[in-house]
Phi, psi and omega in degrees: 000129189280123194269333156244135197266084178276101181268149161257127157236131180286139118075105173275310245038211179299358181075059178262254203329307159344280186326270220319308180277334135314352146275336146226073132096028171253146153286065193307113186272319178184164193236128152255144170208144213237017202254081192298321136301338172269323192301310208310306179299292195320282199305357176266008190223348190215148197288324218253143232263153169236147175218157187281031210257186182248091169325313174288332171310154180268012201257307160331307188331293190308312155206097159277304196321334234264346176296325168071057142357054168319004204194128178238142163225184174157173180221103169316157185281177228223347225287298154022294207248025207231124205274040165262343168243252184254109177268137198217077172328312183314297168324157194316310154333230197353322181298358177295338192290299167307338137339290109026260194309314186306279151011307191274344175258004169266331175256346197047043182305173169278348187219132171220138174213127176277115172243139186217189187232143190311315182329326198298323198296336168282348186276141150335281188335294196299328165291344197275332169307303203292338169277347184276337176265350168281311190297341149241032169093012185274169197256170183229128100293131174236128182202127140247179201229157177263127183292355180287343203245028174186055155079032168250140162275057201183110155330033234219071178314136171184128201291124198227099181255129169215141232230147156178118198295133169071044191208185203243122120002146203023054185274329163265348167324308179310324175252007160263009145246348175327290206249031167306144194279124175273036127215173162349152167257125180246163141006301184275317178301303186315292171259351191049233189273356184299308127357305198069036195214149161253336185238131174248142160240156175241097186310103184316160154314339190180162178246054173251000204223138182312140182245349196224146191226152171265142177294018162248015135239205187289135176313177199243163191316068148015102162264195186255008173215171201200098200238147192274169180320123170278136179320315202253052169301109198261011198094189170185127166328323179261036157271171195284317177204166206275186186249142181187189191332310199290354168239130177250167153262162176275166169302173169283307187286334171297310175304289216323315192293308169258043149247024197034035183274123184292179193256025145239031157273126230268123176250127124208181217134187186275126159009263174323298204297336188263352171261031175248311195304316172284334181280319204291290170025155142253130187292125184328307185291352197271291187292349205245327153299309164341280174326312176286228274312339197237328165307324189256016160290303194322292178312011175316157137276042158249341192284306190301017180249359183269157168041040180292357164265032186278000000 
């Protein structure tokens, strides 16, 4: 059992993965990221320092070791693999995954978990890490999980690799499905009357596709942009009632709010950069299931003769 969880988080953003494993009860030592709008939000939210650096440098590398980490998390970017645009492995992005792994294999913490958006699971990329991380001996879970079932009011699929060095393949799997919710989480279970709204639009992809939706089921995926109603919307046969006073966009701070970022977390900037940041985000309740579930696998009693001097 690991007697402190000493964390690093890779490619932070604005810090919902940060939050989340420091709400239960990880040590966050420093966070990186190179997108200065967000590292800007980080450093207004959290005590312990973030930095701007170029991960593949090697010189960073050294020193992260040097913080001497038990714990690595991070979501390498994602835009690469991610089917709201074009997916392209091949782009500049996506060598970030390697970057990623390169990290985890210079330092070997015992536990590392990586979040991606489920597209990655069709990719090259992801068998060719996951064999450099069998080769030197971590055991892998892979799951994805919908944040509606963990404790998000939100509709929000997302891909989880976690690593724990010297260990069996599917080691966590048992306690990231334990406590999954047996149903959806919606809008209203979150906020209750507090919105002041029943209805939201979120501007579709196309208008073959539904723009208005109800708080009573989970909001639809938090994206990285945010646009008011267009005049010239024309409906779509399942939304739920037509648009008028009674249907809105959410707020900027309402995304922020069904990313489970609590509501004294400190946002500012510009438009555009904040709704790139709360979209890109991992939801706070998300990284925080995530987090239980491997602590307390780490706190098994089968466990409590490894690493004791961690």
């Amino acid at each position: 059992m690991l007697r402190r969880y000493k964390t690093i988080d890779l490619f932070s953003g604005c810090g919902g993965m940060s939050l989340g494993f420091q709400n239960a009860g990880f040590e966050i030592l420093a966070a990186y990221d190179n997108w200065k709008p967000a590292v800007d939000v980080y450093e207004l939210n959290f005590e312990h320092p973030i930095y701007s650096e170029d991960l593949a440098d090697e010189k960073v590398q050294k020193r992260i070791k040097a913080f001497k980490p038990n714990v690595i998390i991070g979501g390498p970017p994602c835009q690469d693999f991610s089917s709201a645009g074009h997916r392209d492995e091949n782009l500049g992005r996506a060598v970030l995954t390697y970057t990623y792994r390169d990290i985890i294999l210079r330092i070997k913490p015992k536990y590392f978990v990586m979040e991606n958006v489920p597209e990655i699971t069709k990719s090259a990329i992801l068998k060719e890490i996951k064999d450099s991380f069998k080769e030197v001996g971590y055991g892998l879970t892979e799951h994805v999980l919908d944040a509606s079932y963990c404790g998000v009011p939100q509709s929000r699929k997302r891909f989880f690799l976690v690593g724990s060095l010297n260990d069996e393949d599917d080691f966590l799997q048992e306690e990231l499905d334990r406590n999954l919710a047996d149903a959806p989480m919606s809008m209203r279970d979150y906020f209750g009357d507090s919105l002041g709204i029943d209805y939201y639009f979120r501007v579709p992809r196309s208008y073959s596709r539904r723009g208005v939706f109800s708080i009573d089921e989970p909001c639809q995926t938090i994206r990285g942009v945010d646009r008011p109603i267009p005049p010239g919307y024309p409906g779509h046969p399942s939304d739920p009632v037509e648009i008028g006073s009674q249907v809105r966009a959410l707020t900027i701070e309402e995304r922020s709010y069904v990313q489970t970022f609590p509501r004294d977390f400190v946002f500012q900037g510009n438009k555009t950069d904040l709704n790139q940041m709360i979209g890109n985000a991992v939801p706070v309740k998300l990284a925080e299931y995530v987090a239980t579930a491997l602590r307390t696998y780490d706190r098994k009693p089968k466990r409590r003769k490894e690493n004791a001097n961690d």
